[in-house]
C-alpha beads as a LAMMPS data file, in Angstrom:
LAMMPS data file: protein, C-alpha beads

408 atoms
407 bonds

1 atom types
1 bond types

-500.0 500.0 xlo xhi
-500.0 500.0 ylo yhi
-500.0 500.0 zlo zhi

Masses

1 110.0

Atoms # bond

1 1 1 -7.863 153.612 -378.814
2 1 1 -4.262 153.805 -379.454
3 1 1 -3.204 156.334 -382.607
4 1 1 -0.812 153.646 -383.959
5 1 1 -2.465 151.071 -385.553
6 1 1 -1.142 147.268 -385.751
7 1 1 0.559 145.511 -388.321
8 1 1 -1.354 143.193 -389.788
9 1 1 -2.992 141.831 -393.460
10 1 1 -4.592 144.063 -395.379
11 1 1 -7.956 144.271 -394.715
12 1 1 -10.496 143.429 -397.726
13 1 1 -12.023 146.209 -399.592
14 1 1 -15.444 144.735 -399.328
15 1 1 -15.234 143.611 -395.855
16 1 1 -15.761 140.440 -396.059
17 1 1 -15.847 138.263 -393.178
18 1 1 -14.340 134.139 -393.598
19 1 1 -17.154 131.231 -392.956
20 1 1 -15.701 130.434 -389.248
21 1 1 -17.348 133.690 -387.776
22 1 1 -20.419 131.917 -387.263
23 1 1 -19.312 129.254 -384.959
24 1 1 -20.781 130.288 -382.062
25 1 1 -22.266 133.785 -383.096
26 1 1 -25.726 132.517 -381.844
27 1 1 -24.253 132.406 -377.849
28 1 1 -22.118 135.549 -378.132
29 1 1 -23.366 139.112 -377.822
30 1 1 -23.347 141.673 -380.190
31 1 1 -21.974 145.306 -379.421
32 1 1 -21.783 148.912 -381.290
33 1 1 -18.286 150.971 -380.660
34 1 1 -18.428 154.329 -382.325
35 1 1 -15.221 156.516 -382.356
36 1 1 -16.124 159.972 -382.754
37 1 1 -12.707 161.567 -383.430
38 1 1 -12.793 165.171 -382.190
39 1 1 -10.974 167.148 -379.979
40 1 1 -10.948 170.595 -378.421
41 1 1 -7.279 170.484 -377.602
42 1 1 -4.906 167.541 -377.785
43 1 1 -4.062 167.091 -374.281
44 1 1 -0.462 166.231 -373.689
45 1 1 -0.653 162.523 -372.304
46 1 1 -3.081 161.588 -374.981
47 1 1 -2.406 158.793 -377.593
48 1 1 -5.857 158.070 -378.466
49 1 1 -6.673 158.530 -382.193
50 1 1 -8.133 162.519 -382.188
51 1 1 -7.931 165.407 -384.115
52 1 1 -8.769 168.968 -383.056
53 1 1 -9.824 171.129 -386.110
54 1 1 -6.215 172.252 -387.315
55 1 1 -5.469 168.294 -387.895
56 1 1 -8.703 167.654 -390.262
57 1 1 -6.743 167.925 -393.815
58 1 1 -9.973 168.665 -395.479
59 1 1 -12.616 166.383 -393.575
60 1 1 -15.643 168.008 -391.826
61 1 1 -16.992 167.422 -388.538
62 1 1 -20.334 168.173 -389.975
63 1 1 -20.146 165.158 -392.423
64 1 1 -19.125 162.528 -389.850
65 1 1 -22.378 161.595 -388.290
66 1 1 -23.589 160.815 -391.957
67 1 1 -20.446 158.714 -392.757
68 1 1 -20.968 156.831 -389.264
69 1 1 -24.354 155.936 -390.808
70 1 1 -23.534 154.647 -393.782
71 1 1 -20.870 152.275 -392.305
72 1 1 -23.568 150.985 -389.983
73 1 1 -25.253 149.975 -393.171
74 1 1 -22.225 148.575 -394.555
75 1 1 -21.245 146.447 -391.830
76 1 1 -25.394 145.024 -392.074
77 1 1 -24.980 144.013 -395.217
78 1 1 -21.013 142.492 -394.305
79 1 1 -22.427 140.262 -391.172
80 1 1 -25.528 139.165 -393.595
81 1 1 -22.946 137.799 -395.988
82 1 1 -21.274 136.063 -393.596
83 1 1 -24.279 134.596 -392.320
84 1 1 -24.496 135.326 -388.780
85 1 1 -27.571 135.417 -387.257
86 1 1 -30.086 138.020 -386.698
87 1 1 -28.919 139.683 -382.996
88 1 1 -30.128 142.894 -381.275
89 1 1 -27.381 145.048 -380.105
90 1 1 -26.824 144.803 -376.462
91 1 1 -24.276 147.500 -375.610
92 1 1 -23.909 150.996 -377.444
93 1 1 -20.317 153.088 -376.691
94 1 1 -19.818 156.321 -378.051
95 1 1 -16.222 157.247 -377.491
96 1 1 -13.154 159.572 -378.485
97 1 1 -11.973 161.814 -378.516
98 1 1 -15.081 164.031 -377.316
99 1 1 -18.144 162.607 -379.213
100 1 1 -20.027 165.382 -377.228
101 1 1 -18.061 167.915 -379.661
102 1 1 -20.711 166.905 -382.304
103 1 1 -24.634 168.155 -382.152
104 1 1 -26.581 166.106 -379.980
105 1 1 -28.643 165.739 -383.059
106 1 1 -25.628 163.632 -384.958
107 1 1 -25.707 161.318 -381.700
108 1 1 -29.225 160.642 -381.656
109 1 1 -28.905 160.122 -385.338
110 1 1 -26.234 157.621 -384.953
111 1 1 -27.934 156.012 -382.332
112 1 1 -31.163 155.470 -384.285
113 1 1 -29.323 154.007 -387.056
114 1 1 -28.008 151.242 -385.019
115 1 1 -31.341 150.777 -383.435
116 1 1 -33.069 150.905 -386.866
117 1 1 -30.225 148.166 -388.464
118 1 1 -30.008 145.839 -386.283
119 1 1 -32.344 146.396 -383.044
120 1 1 -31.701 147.190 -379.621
121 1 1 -31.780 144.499 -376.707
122 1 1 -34.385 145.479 -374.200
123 1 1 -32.568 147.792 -371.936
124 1 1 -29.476 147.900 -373.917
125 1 1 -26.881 150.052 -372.425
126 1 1 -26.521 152.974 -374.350
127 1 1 -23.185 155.209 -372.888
128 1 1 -21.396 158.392 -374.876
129 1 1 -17.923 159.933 -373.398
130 1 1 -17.801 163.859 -372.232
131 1 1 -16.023 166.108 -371.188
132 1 1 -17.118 168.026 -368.400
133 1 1 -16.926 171.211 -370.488
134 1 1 -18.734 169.707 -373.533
135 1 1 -22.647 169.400 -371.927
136 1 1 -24.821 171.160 -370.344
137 1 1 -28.336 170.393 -369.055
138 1 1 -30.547 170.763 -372.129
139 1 1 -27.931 168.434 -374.003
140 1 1 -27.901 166.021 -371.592
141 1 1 -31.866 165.860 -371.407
142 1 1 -31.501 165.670 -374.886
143 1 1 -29.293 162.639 -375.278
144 1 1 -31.437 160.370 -372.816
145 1 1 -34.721 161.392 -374.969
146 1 1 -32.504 160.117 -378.038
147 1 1 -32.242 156.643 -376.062
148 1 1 -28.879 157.628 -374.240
149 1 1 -28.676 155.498 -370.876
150 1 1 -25.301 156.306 -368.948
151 1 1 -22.634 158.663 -369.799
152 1 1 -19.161 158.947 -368.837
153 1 1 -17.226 162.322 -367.706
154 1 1 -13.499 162.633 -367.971
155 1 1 -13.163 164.095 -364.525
156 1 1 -9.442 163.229 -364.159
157 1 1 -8.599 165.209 -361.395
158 1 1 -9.916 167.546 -358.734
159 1 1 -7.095 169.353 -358.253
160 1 1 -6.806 172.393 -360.872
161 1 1 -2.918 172.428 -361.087
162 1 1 -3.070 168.593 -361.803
163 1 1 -5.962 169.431 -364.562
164 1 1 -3.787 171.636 -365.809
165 1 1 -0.514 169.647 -366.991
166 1 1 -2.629 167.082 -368.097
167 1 1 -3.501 169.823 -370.667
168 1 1 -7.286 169.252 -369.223
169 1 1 -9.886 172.234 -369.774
170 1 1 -12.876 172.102 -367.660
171 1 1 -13.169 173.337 -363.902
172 1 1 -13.211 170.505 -361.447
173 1 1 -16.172 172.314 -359.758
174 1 1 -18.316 171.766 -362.941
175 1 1 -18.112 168.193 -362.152
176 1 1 -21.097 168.651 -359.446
177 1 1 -23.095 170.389 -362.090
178 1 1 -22.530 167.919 -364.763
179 1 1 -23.760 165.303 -362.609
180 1 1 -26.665 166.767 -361.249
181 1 1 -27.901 167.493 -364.801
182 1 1 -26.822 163.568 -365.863
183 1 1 -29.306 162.185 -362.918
184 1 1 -31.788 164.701 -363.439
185 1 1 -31.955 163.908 -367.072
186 1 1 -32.504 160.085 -365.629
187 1 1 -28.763 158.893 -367.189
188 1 1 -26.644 156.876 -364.912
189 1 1 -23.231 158.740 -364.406
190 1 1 -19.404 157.098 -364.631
191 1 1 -16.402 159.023 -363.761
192 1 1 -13.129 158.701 -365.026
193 1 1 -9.750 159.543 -363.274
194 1 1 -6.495 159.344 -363.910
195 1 1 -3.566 159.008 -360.850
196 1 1 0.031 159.605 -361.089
197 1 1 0.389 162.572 -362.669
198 1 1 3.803 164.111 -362.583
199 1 1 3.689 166.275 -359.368
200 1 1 0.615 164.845 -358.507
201 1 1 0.727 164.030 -354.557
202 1 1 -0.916 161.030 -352.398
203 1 1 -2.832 164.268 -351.210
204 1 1 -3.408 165.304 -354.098
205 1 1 -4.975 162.305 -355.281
206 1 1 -7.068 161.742 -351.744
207 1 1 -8.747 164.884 -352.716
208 1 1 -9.840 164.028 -356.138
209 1 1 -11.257 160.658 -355.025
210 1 1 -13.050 162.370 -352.421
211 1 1 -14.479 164.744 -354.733
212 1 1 -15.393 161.788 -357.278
213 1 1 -17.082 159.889 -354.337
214 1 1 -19.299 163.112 -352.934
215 1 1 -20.941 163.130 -356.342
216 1 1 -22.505 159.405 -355.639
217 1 1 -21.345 158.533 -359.545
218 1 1 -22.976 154.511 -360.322
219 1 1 -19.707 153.649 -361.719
220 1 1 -15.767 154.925 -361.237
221 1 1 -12.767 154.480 -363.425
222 1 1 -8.805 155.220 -362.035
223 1 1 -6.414 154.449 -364.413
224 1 1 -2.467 155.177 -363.812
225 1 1 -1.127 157.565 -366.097
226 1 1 0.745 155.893 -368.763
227 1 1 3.475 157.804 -370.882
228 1 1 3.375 157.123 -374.380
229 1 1 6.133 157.130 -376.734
230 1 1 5.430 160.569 -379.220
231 1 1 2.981 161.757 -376.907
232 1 1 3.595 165.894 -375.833
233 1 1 4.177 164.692 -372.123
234 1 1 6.988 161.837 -373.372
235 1 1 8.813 164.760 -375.127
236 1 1 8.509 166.850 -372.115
237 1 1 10.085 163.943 -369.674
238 1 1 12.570 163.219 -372.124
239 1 1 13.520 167.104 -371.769
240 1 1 13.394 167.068 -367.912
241 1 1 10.954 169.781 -368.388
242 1 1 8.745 167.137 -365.508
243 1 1 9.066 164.122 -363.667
244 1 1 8.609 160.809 -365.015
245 1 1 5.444 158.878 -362.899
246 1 1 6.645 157.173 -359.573
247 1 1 5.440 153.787 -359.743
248 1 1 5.823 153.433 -356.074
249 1 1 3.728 156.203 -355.679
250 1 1 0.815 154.962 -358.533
251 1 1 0.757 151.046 -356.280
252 1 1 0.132 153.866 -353.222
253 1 1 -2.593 155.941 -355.243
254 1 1 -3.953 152.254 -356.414
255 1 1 -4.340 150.995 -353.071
256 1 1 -6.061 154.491 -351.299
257 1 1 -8.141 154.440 -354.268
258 1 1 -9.501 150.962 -353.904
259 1 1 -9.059 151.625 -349.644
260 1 1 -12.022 154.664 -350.039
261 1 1 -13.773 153.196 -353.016
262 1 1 -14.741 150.301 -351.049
263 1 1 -15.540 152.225 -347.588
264 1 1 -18.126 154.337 -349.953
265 1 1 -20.009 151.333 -350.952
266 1 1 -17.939 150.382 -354.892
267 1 1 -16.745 146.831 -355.850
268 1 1 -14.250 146.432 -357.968
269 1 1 -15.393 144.028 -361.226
270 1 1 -11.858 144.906 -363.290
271 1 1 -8.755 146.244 -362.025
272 1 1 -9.475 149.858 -363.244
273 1 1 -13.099 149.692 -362.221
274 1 1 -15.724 149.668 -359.562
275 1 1 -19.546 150.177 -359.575
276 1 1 -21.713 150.675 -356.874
277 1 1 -23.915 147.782 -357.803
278 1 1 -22.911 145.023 -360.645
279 1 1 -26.078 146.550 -362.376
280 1 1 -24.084 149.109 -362.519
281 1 1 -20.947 147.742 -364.270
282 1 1 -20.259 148.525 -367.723
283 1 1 -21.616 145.984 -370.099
284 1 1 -20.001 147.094 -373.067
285 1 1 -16.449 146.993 -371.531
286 1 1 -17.027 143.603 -369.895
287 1 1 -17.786 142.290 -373.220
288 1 1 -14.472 143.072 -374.785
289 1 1 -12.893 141.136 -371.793
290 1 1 -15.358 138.732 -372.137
291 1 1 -14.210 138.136 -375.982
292 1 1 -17.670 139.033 -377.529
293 1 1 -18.457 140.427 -380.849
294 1 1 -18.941 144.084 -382.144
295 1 1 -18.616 146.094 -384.241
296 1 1 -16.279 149.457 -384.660
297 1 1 -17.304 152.203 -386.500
298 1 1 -15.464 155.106 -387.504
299 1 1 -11.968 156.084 -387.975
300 1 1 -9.275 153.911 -386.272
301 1 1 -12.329 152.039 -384.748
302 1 1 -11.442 148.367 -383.918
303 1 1 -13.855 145.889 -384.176
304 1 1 -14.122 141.708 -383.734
305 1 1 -16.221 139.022 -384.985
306 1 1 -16.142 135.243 -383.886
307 1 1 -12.180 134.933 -383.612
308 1 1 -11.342 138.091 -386.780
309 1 1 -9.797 141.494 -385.371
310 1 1 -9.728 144.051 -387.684
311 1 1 -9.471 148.349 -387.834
312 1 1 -9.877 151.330 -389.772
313 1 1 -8.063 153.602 -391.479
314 1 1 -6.983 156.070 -389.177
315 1 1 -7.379 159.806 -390.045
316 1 1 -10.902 161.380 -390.494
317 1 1 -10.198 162.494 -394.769
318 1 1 -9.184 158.610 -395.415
319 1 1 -12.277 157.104 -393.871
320 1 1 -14.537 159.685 -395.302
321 1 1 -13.006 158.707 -398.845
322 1 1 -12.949 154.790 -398.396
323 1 1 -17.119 155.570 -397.138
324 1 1 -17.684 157.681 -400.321
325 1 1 -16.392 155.319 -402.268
326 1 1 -18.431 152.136 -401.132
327 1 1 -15.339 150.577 -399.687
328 1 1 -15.023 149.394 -396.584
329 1 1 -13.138 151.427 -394.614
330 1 1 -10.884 148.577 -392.680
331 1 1 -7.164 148.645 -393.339
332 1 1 -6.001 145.769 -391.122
333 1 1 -7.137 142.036 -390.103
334 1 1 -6.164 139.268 -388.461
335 1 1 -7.757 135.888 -387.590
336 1 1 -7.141 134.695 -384.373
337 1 1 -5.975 130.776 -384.030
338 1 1 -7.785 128.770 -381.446
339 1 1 -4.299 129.473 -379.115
340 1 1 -3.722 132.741 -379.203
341 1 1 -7.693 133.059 -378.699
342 1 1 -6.940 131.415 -375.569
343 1 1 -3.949 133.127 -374.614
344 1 1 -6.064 136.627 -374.693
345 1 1 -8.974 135.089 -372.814
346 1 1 -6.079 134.518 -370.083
347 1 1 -5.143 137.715 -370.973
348 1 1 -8.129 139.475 -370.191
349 1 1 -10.374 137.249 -367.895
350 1 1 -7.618 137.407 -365.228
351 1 1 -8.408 140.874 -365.247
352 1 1 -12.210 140.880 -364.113
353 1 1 -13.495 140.084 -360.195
354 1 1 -15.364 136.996 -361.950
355 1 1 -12.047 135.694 -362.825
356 1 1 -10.783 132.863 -365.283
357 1 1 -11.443 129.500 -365.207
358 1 1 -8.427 127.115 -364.442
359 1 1 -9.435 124.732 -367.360
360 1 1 -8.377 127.326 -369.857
361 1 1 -4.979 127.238 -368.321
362 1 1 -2.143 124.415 -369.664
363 1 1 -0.541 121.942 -367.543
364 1 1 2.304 124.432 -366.759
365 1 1 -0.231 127.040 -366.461
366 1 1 -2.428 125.273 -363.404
367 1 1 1.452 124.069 -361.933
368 1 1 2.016 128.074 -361.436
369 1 1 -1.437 128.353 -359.424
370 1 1 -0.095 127.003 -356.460
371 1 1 2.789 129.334 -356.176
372 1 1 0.533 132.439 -357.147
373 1 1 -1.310 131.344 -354.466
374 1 1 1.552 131.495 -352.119
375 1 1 3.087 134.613 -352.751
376 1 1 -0.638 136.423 -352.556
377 1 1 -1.272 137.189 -356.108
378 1 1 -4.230 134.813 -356.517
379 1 1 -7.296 134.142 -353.994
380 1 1 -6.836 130.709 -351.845
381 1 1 -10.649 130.034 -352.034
382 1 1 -11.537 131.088 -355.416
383 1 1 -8.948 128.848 -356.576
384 1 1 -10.762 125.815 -354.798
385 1 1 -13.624 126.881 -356.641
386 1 1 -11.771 126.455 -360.186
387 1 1 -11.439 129.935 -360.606
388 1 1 -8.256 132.810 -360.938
389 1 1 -9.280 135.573 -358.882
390 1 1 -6.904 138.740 -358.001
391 1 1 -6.224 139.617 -354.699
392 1 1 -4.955 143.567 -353.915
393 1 1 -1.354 142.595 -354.478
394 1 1 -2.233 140.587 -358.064
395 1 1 -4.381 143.541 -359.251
396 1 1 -0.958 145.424 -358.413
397 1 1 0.959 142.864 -360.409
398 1 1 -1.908 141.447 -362.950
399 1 1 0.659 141.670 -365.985
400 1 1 2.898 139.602 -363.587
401 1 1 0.338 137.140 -362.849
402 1 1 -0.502 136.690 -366.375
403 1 1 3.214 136.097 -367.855
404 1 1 3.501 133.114 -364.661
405 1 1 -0.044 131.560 -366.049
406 1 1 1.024 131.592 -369.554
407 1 1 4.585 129.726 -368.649
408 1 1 4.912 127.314 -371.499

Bonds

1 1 1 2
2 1 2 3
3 1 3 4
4 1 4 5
5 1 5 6
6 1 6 7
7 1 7 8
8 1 8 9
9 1 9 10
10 1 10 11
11 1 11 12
12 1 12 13
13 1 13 14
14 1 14 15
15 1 15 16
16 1 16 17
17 1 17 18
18 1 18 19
19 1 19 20
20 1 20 21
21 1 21 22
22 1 22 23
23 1 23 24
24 1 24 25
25 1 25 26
26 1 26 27
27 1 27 28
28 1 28 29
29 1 29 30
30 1 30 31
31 1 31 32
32 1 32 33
33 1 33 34
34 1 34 35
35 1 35 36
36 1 36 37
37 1 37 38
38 1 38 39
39 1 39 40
40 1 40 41
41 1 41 42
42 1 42 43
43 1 43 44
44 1 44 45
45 1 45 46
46 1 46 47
47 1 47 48
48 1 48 49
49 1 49 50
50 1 50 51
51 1 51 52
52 1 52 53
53 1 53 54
54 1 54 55
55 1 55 56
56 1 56 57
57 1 57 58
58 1 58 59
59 1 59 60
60 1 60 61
61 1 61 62
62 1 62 63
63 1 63 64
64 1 64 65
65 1 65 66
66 1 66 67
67 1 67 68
68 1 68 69
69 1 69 70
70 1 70 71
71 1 71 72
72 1 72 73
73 1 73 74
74 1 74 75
75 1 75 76
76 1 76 77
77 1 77 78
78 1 78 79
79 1 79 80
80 1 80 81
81 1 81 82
82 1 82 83
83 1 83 84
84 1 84 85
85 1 85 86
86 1 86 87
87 1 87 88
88 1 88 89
89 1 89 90
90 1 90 91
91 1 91 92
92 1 92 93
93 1 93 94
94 1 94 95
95 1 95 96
96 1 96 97
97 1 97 98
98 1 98 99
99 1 99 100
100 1 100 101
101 1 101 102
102 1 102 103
103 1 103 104
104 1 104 105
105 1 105 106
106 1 106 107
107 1 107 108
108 1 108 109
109 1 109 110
110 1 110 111
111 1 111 112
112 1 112 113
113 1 113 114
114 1 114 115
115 1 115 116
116 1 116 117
117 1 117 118
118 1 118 119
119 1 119 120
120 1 120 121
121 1 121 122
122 1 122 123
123 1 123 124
124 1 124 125
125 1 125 126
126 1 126 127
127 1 127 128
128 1 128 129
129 1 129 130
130 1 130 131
131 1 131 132
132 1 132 133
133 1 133 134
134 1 134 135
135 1 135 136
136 1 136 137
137 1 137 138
138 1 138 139
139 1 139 140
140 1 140 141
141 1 141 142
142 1 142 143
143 1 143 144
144 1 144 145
145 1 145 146
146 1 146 147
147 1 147 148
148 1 148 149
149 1 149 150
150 1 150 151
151 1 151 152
152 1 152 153
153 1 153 154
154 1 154 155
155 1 155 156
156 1 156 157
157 1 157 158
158 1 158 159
159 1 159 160
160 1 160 161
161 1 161 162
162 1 162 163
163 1 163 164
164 1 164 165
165 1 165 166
166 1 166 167
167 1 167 168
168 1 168 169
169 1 169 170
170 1 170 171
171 1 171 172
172 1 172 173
173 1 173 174
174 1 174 175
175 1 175 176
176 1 176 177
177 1 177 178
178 1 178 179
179 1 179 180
180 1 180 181
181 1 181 182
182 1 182 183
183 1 183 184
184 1 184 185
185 1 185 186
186 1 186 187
187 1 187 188
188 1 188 189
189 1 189 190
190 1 190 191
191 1 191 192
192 1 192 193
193 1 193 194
194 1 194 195
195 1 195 196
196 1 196 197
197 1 197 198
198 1 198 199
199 1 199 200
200 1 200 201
201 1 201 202
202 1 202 203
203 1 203 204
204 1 204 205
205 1 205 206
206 1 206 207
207 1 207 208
208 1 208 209
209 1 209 210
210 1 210 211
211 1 211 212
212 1 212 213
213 1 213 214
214 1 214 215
215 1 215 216
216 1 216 217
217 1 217 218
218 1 218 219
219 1 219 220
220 1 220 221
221 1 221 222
222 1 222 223
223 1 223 224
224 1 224 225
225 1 225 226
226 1 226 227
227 1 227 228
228 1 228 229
229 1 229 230
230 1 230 231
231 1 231 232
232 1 232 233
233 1 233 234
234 1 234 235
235 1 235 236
236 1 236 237
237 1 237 238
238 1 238 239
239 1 239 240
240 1 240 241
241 1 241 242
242 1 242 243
243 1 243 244
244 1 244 245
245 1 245 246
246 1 246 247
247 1 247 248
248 1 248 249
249 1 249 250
250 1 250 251
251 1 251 252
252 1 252 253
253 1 253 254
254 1 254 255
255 1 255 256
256 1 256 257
257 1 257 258
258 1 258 259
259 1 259 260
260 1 260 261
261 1 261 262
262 1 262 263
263 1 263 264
264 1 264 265
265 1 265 266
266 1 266 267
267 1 267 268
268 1 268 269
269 1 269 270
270 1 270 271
271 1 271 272
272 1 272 273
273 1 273 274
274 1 274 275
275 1 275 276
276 1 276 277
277 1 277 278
278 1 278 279
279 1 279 280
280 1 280 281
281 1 281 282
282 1 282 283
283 1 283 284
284 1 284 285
285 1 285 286
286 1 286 287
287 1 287 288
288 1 288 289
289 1 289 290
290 1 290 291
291 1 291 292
292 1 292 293
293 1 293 294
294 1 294 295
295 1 295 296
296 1 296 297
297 1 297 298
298 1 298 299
299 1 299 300
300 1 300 301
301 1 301 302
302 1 302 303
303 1 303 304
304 1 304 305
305 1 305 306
306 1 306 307
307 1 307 308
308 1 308 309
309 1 309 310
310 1 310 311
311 1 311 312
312 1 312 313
313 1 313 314
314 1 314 315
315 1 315 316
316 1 316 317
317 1 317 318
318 1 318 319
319 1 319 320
320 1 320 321
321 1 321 322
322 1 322 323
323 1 323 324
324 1 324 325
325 1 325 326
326 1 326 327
327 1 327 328
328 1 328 329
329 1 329 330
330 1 330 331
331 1 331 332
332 1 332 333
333 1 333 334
334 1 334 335
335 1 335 336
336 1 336 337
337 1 337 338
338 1 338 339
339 1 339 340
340 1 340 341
341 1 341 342
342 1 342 343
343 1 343 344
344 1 344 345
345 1 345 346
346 1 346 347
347 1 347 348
348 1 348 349
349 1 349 350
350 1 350 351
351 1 351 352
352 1 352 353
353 1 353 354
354 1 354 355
355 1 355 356
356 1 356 357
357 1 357 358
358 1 358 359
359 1 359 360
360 1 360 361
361 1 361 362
362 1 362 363
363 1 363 364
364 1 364 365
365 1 365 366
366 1 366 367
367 1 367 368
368 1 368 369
369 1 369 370
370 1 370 371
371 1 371 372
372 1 372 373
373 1 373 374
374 1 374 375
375 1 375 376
376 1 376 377
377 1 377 378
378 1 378 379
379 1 379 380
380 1 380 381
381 1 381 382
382 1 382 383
383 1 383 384
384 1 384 385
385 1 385 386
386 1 386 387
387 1 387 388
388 1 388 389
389 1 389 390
390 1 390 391
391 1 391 392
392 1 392 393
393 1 393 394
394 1 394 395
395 1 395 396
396 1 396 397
397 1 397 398
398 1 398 399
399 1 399 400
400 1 400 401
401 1 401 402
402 1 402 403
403 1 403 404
404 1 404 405
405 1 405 406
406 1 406 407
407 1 407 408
């Protein structure tokens, strides 16, 4: 969740939503995001909308669960207005930030507010972040007795120096411990990585998917490390204090990542992602690249409804006074037109193994097929088939293959 927040219209104090939401609510799913915005430390690299303790300004970590709750009853009371129908919540995400900071007792209680507003789905997929450092065994026992079903460690690395200027805290041989409690506790386990760290070697990075892989995890993540403008690590590559990333080197990490991923049993299902079953994909990212609806609680939380984007207000003290005061707490919106709808499903489908269909594509659009096809961005036989699907060297150049599909 990026800290800057979009330009857009203001959002309505009451929240609420325009008549065309319900078009097609009844065949969408319905999903729960909630931001939990506390850090530790602000690691370098980081651009995500946190706050350690020192950045607070007068709000309280041990208010936020309650203020979570009460926009979960706000937002009830927004979608009956709107009249969309009555849908169990098939995906729960608790992210950050670390929302392991807070008492496993605040999760739970989160959790059973959604559950008690609006319903789970029959085995809904219920996931919180963590940070290796943030759990131990007792709270992880503790989160799947609250209803917690999967839970995702920021591994990053297994390489200590590599932990170390991404500003990371934990010991990369807690990440055995951390899983073994996860699957004893009967939670499926996802880890997340990050490549191209400056200094980080092909080595370097062979060692940390090895580690990943020896822990059996359900589900992997590898992002490339992304340098964002007014981020700590920006400042310090401006300076020459360390390298910029080698995007050479990332395409290499990329490719040795999705090279031993595969060998040890994983699929990829989205360029950043691979499961070792699709059972074991995650539901609640696949529907925001599948365009479905939920709902984003918290501060900076983004949400979408039938075709309207909007987001909170971004630091902890202004959503906690926009909740106190019976106000929703959004602070942008947009409504999507039925093209640029379109233009994101592009976007975002090209993105996933299951691919986009060549209807949604314009004249122009289904034209640049054929050559995608011949300079092996874009799978021959899926494209028989009516479907864009990525080969190695378009998941390499997806933002490539996307601007060529959207030629007007």
């Amino acid at each position: 969740m990026p800290s800057a927040l979009p330009i857009a219209d203001p959002a309505p104090l009451d929240g609420a939503l325009p008549a065309s939401v319900v078009s097609g609510a009844a065949e969408r799913n319905f999903g729960v995001y909630l931001h939990v915005p506390f850090c530790r430390v602000r690691c370098g690299y980081c651009d995500f909308n946190t706050y350690t303790s020192d950045e607070l300004r007068g709000a309280r970590r041990t208010d936020y669960a309650g203020q979570a709750i009460a926009e979960v009853a706000m937002a009830r009371g927004i979608l009956e207005r709107a009249a969309l129908p009555e849908r169990p919540v098939s995906t729960v995400f608790f992210g950050g930030g670390t929302p392991t900071m807070l008492p496993v007792t605040d999760l739970a209680e989160m959790l059973a507010a959604v559950a008690t507003t609006w319903g789970l789905e029959p085995g809904a997929e219920v996931t919180t972040e963590a940070n290796p450092d943030s759990v131990d065994a007792d709270y992880l026992s503790a989160l799947a007795a609250a209803g917690f079903t999967r839970v995702s460690f920021g591994m990053q690395s297994a390489v200590p120096r590599v932990l170390a200027t991404l500003e990371r805290t934990h010991d990369p041989e807690r990440i055995p411990l951390v899983v073994e409690w996860a699957r004893a506790a009967g939670l499926q386990v996802s880890l997340d990585l990050i490549y191209g760290t400056p200094g980080e070697t092909i080595d370097d990075w062979r060692a940390s998917l090895e580690h990943a892989i020896a822990q059996k995890p359900d589900h992997l993540s590898a992002y490339s490390l992304i340098v964002e403008v007014g981020t700590k690590l920006a400042r310090q590559i401006a300076r020459g204090e360390v390298a910029e990333p080698d995007e050479d080197l990332q395409a290499d990490m990329y490719e040795l990542a999705d090279a031993l991923l595969t060998e040890a049993g994983y699929e990829w299902y989205e360029v950043s992602n691979w499961a070792s079953s699709p059972d074991h994909a995650s539901r609640h990212n696949m529907a925001y690249w599948q365009g479905q609806d939920w709902w984003g609680v918290g501060p900076g939380a983004h949400s979408h409804v039938g075709g309207v984007r909007w987001w909170n207000v971004k630091h902890p003290a202004a959503y906690a006074e926009r909740i106190a005061a019976g106000q929703s707490p959004g602070a942008g919106r947009e409504e999507l037109d039925d093209e640029t709808r379109r233009i994101e499903r592009v976007l975002l489908r090209t993105r996933i193994r299951s691919g986009l269909d060549i209807a949604e594509l314009t004249t122009d659009g289904r034209l640049a097929v054929a050559g995608l096809i011949a300079d092996g961005l874009i799978d021959g036989r899926a494209a028989i088939h009516g479907v864009v699907e990525l080969t190695m060297r378009g998941r390499l150049l997806a933002d490539a293959v996307v601007r060529r599909l959207l030629v007007d």
